[in-house]
C-alpha positions in Angstrom: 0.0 0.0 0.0 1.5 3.7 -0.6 0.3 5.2 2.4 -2.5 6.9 0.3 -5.9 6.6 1.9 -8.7 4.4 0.8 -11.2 6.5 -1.1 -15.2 5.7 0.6 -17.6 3.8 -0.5 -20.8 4.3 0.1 -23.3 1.5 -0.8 -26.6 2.8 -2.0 -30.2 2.5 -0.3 -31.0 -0.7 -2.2 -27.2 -2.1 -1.5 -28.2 -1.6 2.5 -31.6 -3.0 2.5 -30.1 -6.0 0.7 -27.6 -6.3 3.1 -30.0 -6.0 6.3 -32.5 -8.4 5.2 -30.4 -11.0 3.4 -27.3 -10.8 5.7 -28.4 -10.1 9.1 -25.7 -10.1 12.1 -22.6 -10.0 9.4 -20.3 -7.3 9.1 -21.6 -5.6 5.5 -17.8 -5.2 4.4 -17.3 -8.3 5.2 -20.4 -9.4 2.8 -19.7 -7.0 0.0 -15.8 -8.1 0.3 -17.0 -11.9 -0.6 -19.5 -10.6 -3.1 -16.8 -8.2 -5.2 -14.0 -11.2 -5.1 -17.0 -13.9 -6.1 -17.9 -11.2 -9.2 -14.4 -10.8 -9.9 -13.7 -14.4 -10.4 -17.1 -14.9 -12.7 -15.7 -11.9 -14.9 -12.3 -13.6 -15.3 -10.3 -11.3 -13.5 -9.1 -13.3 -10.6 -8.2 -17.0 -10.3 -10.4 -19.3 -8.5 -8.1 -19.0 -5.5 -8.8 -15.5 -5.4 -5.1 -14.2 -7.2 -5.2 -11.3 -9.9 -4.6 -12.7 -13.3 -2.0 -11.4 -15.5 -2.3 -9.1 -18.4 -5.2 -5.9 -19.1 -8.1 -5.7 -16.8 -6.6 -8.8 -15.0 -6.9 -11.1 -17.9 -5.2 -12.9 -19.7 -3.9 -11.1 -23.3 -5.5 -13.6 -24.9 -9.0 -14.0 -23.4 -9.8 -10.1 -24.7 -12.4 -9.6 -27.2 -12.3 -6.3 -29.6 
């Protein structure tokens, strides 16, 4: 990390209520953490470990469609 600070995010209104009734009594970082690296993996960035993929966007040069 460079020291830099994190910039916020702030889940919208239909992010929280999704995260109240769906995900009661867990930490909503902790939710929206597993839900970015599980989207992440579908969308072929990130190996199904959880490691960054080499090449643009986390790909693989050869996986890219024009």
């Amino acid at each position: 990390m460079t020291g830099r600070a994190l910039p916020p995010v702030l889940p919208s209104a239909r992010v929280w209520q999704i995260l109240r009734r769906c995900y009661p009594g867990q930490p909503p970082a902790a939710v929206l953490e597993r839900a970015l690296i599980m989207l992440a993996i579908a969308d072929g960035h990130l190996t199904p470990s959880g490691q960054l993929k080499a090449g643009v966007g986390g790909r693989t040069p050869g996986r890219r469609q024009a």
